[in-house]
Backbone bond lengths (Angstrom), bond angles and torsions (degrees), N, CA, C in turn:
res aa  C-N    CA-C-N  psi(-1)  N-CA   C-N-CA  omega(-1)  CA-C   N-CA-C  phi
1 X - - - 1.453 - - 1.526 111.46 -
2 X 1.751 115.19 -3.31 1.640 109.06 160.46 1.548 132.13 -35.15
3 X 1.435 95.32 -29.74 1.701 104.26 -147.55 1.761 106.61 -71.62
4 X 1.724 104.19 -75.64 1.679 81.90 152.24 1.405 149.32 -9.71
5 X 1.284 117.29 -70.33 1.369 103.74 166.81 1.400 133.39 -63.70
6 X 1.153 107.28 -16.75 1.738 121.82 167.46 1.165 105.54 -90.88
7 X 1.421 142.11 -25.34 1.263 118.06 160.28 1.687 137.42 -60.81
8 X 1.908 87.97 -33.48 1.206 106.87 170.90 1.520 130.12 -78.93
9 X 1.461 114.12 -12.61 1.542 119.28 164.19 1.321 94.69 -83.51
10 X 1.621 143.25 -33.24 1.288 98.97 -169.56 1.274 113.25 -89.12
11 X 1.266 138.96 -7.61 1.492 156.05 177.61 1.827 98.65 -66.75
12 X 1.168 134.44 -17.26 1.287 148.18 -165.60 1.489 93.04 -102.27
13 X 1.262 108.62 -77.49 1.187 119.61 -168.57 2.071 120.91 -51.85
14 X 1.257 101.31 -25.01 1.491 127.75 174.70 1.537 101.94 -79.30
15 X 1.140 120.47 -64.73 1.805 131.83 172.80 1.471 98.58 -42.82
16 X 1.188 116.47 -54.34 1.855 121.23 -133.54 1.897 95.72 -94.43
17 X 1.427 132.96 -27.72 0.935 172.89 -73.07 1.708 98.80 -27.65
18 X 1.456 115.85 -167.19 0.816 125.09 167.00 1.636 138.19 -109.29
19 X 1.621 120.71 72.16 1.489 103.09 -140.87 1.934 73.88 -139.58
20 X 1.608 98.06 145.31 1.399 111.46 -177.33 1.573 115.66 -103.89
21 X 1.343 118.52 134.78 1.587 109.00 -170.02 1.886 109.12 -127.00
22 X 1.243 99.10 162.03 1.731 104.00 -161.52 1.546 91.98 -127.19
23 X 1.631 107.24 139.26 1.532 98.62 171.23 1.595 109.46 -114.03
24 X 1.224 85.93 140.78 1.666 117.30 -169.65 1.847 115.28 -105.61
25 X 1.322 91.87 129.15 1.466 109.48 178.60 2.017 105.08 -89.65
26 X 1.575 88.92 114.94 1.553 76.61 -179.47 1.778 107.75 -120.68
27 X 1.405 108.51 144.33 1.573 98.73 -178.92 1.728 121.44 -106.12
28 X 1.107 99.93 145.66 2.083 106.60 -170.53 1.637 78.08 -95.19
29 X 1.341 117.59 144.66 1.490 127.80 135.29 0.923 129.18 -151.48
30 X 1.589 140.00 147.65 1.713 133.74 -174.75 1.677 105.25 -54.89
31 X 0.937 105.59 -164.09 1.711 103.24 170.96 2.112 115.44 -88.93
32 X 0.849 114.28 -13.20 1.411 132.13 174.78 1.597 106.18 -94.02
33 X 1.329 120.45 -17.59 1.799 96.87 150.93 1.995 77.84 116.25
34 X 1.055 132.24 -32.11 1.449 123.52 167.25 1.785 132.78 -36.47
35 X 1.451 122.00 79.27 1.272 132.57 170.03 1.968 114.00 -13.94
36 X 1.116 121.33 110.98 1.399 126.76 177.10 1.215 107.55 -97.78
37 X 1.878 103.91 116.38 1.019 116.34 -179.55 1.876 115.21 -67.16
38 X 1.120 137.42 150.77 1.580 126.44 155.19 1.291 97.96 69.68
39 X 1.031 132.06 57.28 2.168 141.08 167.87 1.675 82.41 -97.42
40 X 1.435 91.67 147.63 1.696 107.79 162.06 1.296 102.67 -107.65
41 X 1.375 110.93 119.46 2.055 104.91 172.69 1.690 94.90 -101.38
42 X 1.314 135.42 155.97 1.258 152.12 125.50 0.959 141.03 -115.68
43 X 1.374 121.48 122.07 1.618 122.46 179.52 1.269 122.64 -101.30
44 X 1.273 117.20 114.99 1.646 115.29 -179.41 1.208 119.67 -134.99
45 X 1.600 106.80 151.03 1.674 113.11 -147.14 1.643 108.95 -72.74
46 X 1.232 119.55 145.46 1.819 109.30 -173.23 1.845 101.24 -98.18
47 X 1.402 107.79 108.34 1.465 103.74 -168.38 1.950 99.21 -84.99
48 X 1.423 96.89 176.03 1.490 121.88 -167.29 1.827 87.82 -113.22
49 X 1.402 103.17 101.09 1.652 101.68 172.13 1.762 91.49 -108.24
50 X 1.572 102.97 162.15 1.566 124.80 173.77 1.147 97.62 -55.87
51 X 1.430 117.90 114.63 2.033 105.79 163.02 1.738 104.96 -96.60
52 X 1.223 108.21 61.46 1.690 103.36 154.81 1.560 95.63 -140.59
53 X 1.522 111.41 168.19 1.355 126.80 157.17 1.364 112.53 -96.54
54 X 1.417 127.91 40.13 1.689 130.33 175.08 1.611 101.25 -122.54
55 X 1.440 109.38 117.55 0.904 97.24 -173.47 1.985 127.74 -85.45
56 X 1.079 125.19 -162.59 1.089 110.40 -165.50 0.972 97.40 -152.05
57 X 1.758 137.51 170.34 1.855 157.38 -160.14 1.258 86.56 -59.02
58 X 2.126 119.37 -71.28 0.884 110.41 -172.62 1.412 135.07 -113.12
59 X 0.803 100.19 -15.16 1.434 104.42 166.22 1.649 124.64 -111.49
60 X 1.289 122.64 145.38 1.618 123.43 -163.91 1.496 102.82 -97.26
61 X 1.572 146.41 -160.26 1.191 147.66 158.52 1.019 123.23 -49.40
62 X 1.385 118.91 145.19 1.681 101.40 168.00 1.529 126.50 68.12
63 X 1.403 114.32 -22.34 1.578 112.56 -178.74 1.251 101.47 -85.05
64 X 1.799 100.75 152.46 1.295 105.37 173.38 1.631 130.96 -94.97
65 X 1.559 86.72 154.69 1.758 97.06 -152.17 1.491 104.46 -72.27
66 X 1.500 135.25 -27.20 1.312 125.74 -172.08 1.586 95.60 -103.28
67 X 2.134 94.93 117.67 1.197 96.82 -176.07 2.054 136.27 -79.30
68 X 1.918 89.94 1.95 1.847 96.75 159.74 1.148 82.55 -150.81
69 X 1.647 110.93 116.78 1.204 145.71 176.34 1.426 97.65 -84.30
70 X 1.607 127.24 165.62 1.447 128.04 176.94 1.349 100.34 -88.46
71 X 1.735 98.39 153.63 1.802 104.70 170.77 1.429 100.66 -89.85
72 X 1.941 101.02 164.62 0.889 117.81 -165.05 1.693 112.14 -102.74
73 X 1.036 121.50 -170.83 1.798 99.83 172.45 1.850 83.58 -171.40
74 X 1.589 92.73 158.68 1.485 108.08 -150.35 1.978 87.11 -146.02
75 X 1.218 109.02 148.35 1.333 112.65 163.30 1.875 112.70 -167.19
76 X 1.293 104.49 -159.88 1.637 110.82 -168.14 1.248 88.25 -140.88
77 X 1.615 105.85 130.97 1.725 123.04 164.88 1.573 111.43 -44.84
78 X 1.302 117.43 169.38 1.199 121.53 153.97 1.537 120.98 -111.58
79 X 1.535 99.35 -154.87 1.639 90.27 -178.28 1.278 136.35 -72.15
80 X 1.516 103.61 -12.91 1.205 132.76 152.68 2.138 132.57 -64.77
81 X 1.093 80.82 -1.05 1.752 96.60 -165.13 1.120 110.80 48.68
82 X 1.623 125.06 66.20 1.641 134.76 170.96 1.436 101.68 -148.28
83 X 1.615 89.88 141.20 1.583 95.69 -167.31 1.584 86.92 -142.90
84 X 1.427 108.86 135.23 1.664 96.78 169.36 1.231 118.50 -117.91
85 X 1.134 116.88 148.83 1.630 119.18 -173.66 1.704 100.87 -125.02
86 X 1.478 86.53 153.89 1.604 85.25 -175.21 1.521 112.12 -96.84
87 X 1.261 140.71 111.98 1.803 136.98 -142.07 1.971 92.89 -116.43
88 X 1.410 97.18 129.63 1.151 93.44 162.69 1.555 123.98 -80.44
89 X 1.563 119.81 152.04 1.344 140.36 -161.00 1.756 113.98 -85.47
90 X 1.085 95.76 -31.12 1.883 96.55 171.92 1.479 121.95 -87.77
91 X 1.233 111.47 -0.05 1.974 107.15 157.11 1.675 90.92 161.08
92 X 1.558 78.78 174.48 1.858 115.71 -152.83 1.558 100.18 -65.44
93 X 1.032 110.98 150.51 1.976 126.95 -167.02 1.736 94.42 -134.88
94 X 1.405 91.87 109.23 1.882 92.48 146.61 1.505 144.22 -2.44
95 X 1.233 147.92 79.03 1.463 129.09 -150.77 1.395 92.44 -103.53
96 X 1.598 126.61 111.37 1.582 96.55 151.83 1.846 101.77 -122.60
97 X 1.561 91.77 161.42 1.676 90.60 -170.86 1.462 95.77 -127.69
98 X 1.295 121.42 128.38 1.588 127.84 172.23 1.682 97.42 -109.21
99 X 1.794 88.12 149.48 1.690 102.78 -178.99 1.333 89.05 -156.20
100 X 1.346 117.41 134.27 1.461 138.15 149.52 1.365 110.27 -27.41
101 X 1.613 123.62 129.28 1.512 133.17 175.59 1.641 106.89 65.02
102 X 1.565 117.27 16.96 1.298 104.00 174.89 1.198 124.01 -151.73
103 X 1.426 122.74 143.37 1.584 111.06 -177.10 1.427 128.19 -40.93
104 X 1.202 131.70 123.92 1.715 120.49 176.35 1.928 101.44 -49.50
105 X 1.521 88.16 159.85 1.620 113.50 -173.68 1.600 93.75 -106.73
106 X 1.174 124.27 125.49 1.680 125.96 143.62 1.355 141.17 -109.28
107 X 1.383 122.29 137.63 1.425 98.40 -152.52 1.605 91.19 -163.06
108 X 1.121 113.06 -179.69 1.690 136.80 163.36 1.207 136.35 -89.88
109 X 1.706 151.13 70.35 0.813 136.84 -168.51 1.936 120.23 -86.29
110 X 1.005 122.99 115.88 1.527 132.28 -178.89 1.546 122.92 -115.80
111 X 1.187 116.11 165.27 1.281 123.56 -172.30 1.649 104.55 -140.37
112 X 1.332 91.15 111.84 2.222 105.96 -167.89 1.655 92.89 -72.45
113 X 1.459 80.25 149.70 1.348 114.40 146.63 1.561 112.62 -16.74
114 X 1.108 118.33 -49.32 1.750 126.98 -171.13 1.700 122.48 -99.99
115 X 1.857 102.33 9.96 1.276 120.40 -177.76 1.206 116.84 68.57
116 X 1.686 125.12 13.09 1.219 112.99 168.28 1.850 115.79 -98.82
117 X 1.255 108.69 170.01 1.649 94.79 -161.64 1.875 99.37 -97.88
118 X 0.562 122.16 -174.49 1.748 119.20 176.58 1.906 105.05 -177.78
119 X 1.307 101.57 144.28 1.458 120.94 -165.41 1.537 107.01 -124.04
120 X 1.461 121.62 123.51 1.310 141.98 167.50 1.155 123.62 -91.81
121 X 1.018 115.66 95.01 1.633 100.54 155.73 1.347 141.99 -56.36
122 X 1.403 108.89 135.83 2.225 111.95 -178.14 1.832 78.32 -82.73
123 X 1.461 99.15 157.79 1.014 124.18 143.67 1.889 124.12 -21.27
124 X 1.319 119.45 108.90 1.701 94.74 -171.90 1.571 110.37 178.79
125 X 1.338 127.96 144.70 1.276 123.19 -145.32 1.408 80.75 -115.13
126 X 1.420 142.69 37.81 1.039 128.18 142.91 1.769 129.70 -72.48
127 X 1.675 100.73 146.43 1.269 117.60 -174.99 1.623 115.43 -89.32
128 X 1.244 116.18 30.32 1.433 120.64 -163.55 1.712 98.98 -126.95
129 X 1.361 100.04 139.11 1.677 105.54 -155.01 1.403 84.09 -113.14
130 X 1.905 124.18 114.02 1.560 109.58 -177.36 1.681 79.94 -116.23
131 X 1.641 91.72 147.24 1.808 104.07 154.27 1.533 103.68 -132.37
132 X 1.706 81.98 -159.72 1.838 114.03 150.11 0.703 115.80 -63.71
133 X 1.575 137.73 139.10 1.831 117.59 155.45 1.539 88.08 -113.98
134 X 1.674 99.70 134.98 1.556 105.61 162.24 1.080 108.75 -133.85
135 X 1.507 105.29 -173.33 1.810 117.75 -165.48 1.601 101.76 -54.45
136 X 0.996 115.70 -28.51 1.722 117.52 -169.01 1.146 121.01 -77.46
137 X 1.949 98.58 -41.23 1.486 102.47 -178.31 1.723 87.26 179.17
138 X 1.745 95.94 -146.79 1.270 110.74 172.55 1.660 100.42 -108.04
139 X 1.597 102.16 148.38 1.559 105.63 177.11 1.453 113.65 -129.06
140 X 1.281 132.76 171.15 1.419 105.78 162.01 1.522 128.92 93.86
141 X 1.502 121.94 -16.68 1.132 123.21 -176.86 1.234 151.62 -13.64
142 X 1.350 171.31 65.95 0.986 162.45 -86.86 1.442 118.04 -170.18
């Protein structure tokens, strides 16, 4: 009578996918090192869609190819300008960060090879200084 329930975890586990996530302390600051209260950060997963219009058995144009993509997760700094989001571990998620009176930030948030998380910046004339925040401090700037 094993089999059932092992059929049914892997039918879960196939549905549910299987992808592991790390939570990350991230920091808002002006360019002078000042903590921003109330920043919206969001991280969202960058999917792999079909780039042709020919369609195919299973998949049609444009749809995307990984069929449970990772969730994304979104939050608000504190008084400290740290907000943590929980980032999935098998590849890089979207960063954008909105703050009152200031251009949004866009960027890359990832998690290395060595389990530490690291943040890229896109190209962008924002005035908003995002990192790491760790026990020590802030690291990482960007």
């Amino acid at each position: 009578m094993r089999t059932p329930p092992f059929i049914l975890f892997l039918l879960c586990a196939l549905f549910t996918g299987c992808k592991s996530y790390k939570h990350v302390n991230v920091s808002v600051l002006t360019q002078n090192g000042t903590p921003i209260v109330g920043a919206a950060a969001h991280a969202s997963p960058m999917y792999f869609f079909n780039p042709t219009d020919k369609n195919f058995i299973i998949i049609g144009p444009y749809d995307i190819l990984e069929p449970f993509p990772a969730k994304g997760d979104t939050g608000v700094t504190n008084e400290f300008g740290i907000v943590q989001l929980e980032i999935v571990t098998e590849s890089p998620l979207d960063l954008q960060v909105y703050a009152e009176n200031f251009i949004p930030w866009k960027g890359q948030i990832a998690i290395t090879a060595k389990g530490d998380a690291e943040i890229t910046a896109y190209p962008n004339s924002s005035e908003l200084q995002i990192g790491i925040a760790t026990v020590q401090g802030i690291s990482a700037l960007n």
